[in-house]
N, C-alpha and C positions, 0 to 999 in steps of 0.2 A: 165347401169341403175342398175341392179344385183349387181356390186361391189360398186355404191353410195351408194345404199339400207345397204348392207352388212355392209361398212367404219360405216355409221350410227350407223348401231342396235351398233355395239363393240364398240364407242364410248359414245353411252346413257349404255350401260353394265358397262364400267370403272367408270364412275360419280358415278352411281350408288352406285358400290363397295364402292369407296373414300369417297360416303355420306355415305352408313352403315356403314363402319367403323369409320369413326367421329359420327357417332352417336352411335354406339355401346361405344365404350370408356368409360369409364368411368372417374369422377375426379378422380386425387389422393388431399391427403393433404399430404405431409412428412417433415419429419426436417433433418436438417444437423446433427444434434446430439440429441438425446432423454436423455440420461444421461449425465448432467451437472454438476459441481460443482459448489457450494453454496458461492460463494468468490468475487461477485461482479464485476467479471473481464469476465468470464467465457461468453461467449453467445453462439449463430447461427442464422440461421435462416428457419424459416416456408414457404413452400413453397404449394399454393393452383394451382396445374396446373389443368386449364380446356377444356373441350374441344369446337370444336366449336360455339355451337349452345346453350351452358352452362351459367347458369348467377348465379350460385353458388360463396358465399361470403364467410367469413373466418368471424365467432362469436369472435370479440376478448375477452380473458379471463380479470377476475378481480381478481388480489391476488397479493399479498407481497411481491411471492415467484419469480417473472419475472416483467422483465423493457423493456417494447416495445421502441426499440432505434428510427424506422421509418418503414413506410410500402413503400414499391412497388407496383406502379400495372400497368398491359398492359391490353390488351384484353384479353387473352388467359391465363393468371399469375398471383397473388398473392404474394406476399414474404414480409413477415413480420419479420425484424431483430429485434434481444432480446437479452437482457444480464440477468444473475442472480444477484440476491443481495446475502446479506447473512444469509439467511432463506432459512432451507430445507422443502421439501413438492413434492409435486405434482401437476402439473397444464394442465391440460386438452382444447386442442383446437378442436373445433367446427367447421362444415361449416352448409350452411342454410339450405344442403340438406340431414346433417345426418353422414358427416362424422367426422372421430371421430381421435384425434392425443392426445395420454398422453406424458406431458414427466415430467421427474424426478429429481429435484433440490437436490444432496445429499451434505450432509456435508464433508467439504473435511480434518475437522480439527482433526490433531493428534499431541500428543505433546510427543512424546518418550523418550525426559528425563526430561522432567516431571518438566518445570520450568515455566508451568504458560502461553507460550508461544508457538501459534502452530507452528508446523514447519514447515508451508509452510511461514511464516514472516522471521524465522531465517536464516542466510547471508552465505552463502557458505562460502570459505575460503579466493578467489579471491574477490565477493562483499563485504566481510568485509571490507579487506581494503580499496576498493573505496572508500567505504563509511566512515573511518578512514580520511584519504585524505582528503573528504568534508566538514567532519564534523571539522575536527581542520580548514580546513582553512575559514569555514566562523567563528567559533570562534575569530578566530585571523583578518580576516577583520572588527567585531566587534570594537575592541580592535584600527583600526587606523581609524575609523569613524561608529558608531551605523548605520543600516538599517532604514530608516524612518518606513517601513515596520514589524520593529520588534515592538510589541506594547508594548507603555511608561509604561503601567499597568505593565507589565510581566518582569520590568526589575532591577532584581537582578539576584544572582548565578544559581537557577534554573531555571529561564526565559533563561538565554542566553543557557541551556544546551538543555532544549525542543527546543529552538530557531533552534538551529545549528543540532538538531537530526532530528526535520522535513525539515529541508531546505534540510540536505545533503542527504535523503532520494528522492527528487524532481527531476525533468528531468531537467537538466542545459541547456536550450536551450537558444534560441536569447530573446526571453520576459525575461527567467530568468533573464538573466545577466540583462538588462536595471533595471529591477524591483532593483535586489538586490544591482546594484552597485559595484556586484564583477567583477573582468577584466575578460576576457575568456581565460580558460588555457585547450588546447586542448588534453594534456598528463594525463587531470583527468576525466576518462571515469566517469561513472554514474552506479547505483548497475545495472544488468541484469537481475536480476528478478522480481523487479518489481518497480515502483515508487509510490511514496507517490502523493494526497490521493488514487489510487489503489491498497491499500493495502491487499493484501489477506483478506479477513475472516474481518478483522477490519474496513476497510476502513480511516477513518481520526481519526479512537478512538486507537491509536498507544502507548497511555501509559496505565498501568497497574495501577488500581487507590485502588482496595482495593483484599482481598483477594478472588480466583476462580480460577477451571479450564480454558483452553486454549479454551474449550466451551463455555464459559459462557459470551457471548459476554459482557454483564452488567457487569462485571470487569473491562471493560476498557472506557479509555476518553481521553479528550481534553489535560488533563491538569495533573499535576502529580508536587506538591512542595518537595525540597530537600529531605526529611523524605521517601516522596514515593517511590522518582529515588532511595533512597538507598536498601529501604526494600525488595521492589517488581520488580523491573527494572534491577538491575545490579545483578550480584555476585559479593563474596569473590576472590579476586585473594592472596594476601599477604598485610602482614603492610610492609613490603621491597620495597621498592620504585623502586630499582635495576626490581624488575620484573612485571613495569608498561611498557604499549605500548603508543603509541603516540594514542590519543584518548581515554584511559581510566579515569575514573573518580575518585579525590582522597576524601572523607568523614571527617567532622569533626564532635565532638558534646559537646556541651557546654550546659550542664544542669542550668548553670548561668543563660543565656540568654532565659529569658522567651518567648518573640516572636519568637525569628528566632532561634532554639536551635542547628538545622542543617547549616552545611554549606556544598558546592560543591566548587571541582576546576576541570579545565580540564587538562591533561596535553600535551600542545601541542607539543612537541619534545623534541630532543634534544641538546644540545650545546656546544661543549667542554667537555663531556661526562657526564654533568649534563642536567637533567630534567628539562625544562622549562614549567611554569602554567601558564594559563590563568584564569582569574575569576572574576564577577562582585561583588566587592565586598558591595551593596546592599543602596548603599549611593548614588542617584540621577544618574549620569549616569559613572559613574567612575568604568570603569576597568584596573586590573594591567595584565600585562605580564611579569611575574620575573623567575628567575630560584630560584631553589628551594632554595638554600642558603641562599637566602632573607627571605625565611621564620624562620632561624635558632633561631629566638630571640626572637619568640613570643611564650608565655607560650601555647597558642591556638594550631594555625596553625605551630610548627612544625612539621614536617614533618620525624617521627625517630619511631620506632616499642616500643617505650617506654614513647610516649606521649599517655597518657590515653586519651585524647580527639581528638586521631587521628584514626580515626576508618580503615583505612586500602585502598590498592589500589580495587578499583571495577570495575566493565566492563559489558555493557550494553549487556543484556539478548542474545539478538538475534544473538551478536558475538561469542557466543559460543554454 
């Protein structure tokens, strides 16, 4: 009787303990990461643990600076997943009971030479070329039948360059290919840092529309005509043709031509050790694919460091 008595009391003792301590307990709120960058890509998540007897809630916040992707919740848990946009600040989580979780959206943009462009957009050495690779070959898929998908508004010489600069920037997956009608070619990997519209810092405003810092998100858009891709989008590489890359872009300008005074071409390769271009040239749906030597005869578009109306080989910002 003495040791039932006994088994007893040390049994109601253990409960005991196991209930104070769940009731002593206290919540936590914590996050996977408190300092976030501001690029739209960037997230974690919030985590409200509680304890047993706890009916403590998570105040969710309201601001610019965070995107509640979905919540979780158990009995005992909380977890609220979040990404950044691209606005920095501060944004401060709440529970109903008092508890308190800051965390800190900073800006992640720098642009260290200073081309307008941050550098978390611009392409390493290996994603350039991937991105070289995609980019002339949906040019050239163009070229043996137009994307439905490509819009009819947008199509002359700098539609098809925007065209093929956000496609090749895209995840080439299984949707892709149906959407785009390009065949799947498993040897052309896809850039690694990041894909379009997850664009660092920018998100889908990837061209450069007037002048600003790599700050200044309002510098950039949707849309960017031949005049733009020239000024603010590409550099100077040479009028030498010899030291164009397959995917560089070649300039003309014809102060004649009052509407369209700019022109673009791409150059998609090479061939017999001449440069071959691709270009819409801006007449209903017609584009040429010629080497350059086709171009020898027109007062315009040759292609020679002594055509004043040939402004020279250029290369998109972020490639270099």
């Amino acid at each position: 009787m003495t040791n039932f008595i006994h088994k007893n009391i040390l049994r109601i003792i253990k409960i005991t303990l196991v209930f104070t301590i769940l009731h002593c307990q206290a919540d936590t709120l914590t996050s996977s990461l408190t300092s976030i960058p501001a690029d739209a890509i960037s997230g974690g998540v919030v985590v409200l643990n509680k304890t047993l007897l706890s009916e403590d809630k998570i105040i969710m916040p309201t601001s610019n600076f965070i995107e509640i992707i979905s919540i979780d919740k158990t009995s005992n848990q909380t977890k609220v997943y979040f990404r950044s946009t691209t606005k920095a600040g501060k944004v401060v989580f709440q529970s109903e009971k008092g508890l308190h979780l800051e965390l800190d959206f900073y800006s992640p943009v720098s642009d260290s030479d200073e081309d307008g462009f941050p550098d978390s957009v611009e392409l390493s050495r290996e994603d350039a070329e991937r991105f070289r690779s995609w980019f002339v070959r949906i040019a050239d898929s163009q070229f043996v039948k137009p994307n439905s998908y490509w819009n009819p508004n947008e199509r002359d010489c700098a539609g098809l360059i925007r065209y093929s600069y956000r496609e090749a920037l895209k995840k080439h997956d299984a949707d892709w290919f149906i959407q785009s009608g390009i065949s799947l070619d498993k040897n052309l990997p896809d850039t690694a840092s990041y894909s379009y519209p997850n664009v660092p810092f920018l998100g889908e405003k990837i061209f450069k529309q007037k002048k600003g810092s790599a700050l200044d998100l309002e510098s950039f858009g949707t849309f960017a005509d031949a005049e733009t891709l020239f000024r603010l989008n590409t550099i100077f590489i040479s009028k030498n043709i010899v030291e164009a890359k397959r995917g560089d872009l070649l300039f003309f300008e014809n102060r004649g031509e009052i509407r369209f005074p700019f022109h673009s071409m791409i150059v998609s390769g090479i061939a017999s050790t001449e440069p071959i271009v691709i270009y819409h040239t801006g007449d209903g749906n017609i584009l040429k694919r010629v080497p350059i030597s086709y171009l020898a005869s027109s007062k315009i578009f040759r292609v020679s460091p002594e055509n004043p109306y040939f402004l020279g080989v250029y290369r998109f910002s972020i490639l270099e």
